[in-house]
N, C-alpha and C positions, 0 to 999 in steps of 0.2 A: 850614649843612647841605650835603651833598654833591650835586653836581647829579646823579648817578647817581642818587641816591633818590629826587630831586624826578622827572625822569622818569620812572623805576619808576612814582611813583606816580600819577603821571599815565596812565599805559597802563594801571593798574590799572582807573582812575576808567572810564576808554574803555569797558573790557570791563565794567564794571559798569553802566555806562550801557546796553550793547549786552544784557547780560541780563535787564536788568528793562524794558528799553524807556524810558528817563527820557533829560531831560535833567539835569544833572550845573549849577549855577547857582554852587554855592562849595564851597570845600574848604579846611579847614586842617585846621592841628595844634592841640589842645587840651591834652594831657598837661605830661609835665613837661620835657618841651624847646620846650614855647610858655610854660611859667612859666621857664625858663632854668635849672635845677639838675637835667637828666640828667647820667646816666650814660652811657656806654657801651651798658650793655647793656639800657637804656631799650628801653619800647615807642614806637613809632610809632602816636600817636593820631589816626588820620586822621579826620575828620567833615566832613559833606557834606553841603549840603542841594539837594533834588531837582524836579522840576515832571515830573507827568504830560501826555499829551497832555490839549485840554480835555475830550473824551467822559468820561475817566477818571472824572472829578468830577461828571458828570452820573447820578448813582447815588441808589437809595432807600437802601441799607444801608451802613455803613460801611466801608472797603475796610483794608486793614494799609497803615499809614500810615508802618513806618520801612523801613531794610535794611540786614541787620546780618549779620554775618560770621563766626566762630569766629580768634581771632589765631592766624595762621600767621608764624613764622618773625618773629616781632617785631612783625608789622604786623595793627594793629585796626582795620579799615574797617568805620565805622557812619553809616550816614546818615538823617536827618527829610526827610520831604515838604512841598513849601513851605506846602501849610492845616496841619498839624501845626505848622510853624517860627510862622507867623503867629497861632495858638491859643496857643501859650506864648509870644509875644511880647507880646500879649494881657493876659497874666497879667503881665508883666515877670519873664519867668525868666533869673534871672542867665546862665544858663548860653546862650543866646542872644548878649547882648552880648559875652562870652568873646570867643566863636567869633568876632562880626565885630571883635572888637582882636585878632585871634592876629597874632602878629609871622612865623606862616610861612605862608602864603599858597598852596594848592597850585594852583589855580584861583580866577578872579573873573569874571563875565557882568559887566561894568561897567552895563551898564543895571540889573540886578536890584541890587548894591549899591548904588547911589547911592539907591536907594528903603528898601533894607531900612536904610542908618543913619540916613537922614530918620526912619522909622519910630520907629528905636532911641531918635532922642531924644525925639521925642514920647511914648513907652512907658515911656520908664524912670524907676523909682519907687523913689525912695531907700530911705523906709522897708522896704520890702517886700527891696532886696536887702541891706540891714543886715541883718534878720531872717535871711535866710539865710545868709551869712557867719558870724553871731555864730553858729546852729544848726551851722556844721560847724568853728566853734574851738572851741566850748563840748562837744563830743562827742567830739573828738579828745584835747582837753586833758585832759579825763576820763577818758577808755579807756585814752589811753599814756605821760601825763608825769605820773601822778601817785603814782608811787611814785620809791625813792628810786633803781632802777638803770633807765634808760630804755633802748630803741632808740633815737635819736641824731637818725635820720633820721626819724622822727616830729615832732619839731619844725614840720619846715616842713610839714606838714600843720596843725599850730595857728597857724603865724606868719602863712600867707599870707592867712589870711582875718579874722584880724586886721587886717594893715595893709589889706585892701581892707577894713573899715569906715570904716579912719581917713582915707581914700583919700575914701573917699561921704561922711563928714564935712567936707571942708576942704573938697571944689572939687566936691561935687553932681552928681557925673557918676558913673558906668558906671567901676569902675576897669581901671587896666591888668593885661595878661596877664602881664608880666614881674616878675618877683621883686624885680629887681634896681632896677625903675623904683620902686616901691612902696617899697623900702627906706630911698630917699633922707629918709623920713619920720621916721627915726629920728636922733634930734639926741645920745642918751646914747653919747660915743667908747666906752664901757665895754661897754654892751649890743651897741653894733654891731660893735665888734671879736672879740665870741663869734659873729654872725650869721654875719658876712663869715667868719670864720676853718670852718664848718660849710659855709655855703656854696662854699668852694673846696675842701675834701673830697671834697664832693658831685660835684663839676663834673668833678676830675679823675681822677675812678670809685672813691678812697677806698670800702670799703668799709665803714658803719656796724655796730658791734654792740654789744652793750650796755654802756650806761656811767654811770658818778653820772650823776645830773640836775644840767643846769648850772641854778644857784640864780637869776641873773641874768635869765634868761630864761622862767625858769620864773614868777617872779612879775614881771615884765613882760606875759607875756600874761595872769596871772591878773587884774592888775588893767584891764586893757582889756577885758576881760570881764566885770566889774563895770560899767565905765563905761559900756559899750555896754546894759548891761542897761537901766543905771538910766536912758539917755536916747531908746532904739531908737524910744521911740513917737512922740518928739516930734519926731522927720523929718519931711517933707516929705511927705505924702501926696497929692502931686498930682491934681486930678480928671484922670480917666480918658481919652483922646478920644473920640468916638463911635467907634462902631463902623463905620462909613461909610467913615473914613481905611482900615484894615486889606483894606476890599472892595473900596474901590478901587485901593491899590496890589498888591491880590491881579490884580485883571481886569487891571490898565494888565501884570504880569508873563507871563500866561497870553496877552493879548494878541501881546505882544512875541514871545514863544516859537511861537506859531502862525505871524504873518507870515514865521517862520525857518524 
């Protein structure tokens, strides 16, 4: 990425710190240039998670806990507050782990990450993020590849969370943001030389429109969809930590941020 952007968006972050009164703890890319198959004229998924000062939190009623943007000019600035990031980390919501594997980094508090991937691996629950992987291939696969002339680029909206099942299947972790990293999974030359050849379309701003559905791949993800069904339950359902870890590396971050 071009270091002009990276800046931009860094000044951006500044002024949004400066208007809501936060501190600003992390910041990536989430979209589809942290999975690796933008385009050109791709948006900029900026996300950020944030810390009030501590009075903030000292409230009987619930306060708006995100801050979020209208995309201007490409760029989508959205951000969680850190008891919101910590409530769905809580829950093991995939989309958390994402954000701490994005391969573009716009900001890191190195104190606050070192706690929040500790956290991550205490938190994360296989089963639960199969479930959701397999709920947005199984949705995708349905809506756009299953007829006989597709949108093209629909695919990798069923493929990537695919291979992140097969990703929490092998090696029990939180998979990777990158497409490309997750790809290596696929052993069939046949199926991955349609993947590979879709993905450098994609990448060098090809523009998708409708075409047969490639057969190859089409019953590749169907039947990983199956397989995932018939075995989703029998993951790992790790017990939970207490609740006690999440309050503590909540005060040790609130802490930190005050002595600053």
């Amino acid at each position: 990425m071009e270091q002009r952007i990276i800046e931009n968006v860094r000044k951006r972050l500044k002024e949004i710190e400066e208007e809501h009164s936060v501190k600003i703890l992390y910041s990536n890319e989430s979209g589809s240039r942290a999975w690796g198959y933008e385009s050109d004229d791709s948006d900029y998924d900026i996300r950020f998670i944030y810390v009030h000062n501590v009075k903030w939190y000292l409230n009987i009623f619930p306060k708006r806990d995100v801050i979020e943007y209208p995309i201007i000019n490409e760029f989508d600035y959205s951000g969680w507050d850190l008891r919101k990031t910590l409530f769905l980390l809580n829950k093991s919501n995939p989309v958390i782990f994402e954000w701490l594997k994005s391969p573009i980094i716009y900001y890191k508090d190195e104190y606050f990450y070192n706690i929040m991937k500790q956290l991550a691996i205490e938190y994360f629950s296989p089963i639960s993020s199969v479930y959701h992987y397999l709920s947005m291939a199984k949705g995708n696969f349905r809506q756009y590849l299953q007829v006989d002339d597709v949108k093209v680029k629909k695919y990798f909206y069923a493929l990537r969370p695919i291979l992140a099942c097969m990703w929490i299947e092998k090696h029990n972790e939180s998979p990777p943001m990158k497409f490309e990293e997750l790809l290596i999974q696929i052993t069939d030359k046949e199926l991955l030389d349609k993947i590979i050849n879709l993905l450098e379309r994609k990448k060098i701003g090809m523009e998708f429109g409708i075409e047969p559905k490639i057969e190859i791949i089409n019953e590749f993800i169907e039947r990983k969809i199956k397989h995932f069904e018939n075995i989703a339950n029998k993951f790992d359902s790790r017990k939970k930590p207490e609740q006690e870890l999440l309050e503590e590396g909540f005060i040790k971050i609130l802490e930190r941020i005050t002595q600053n």
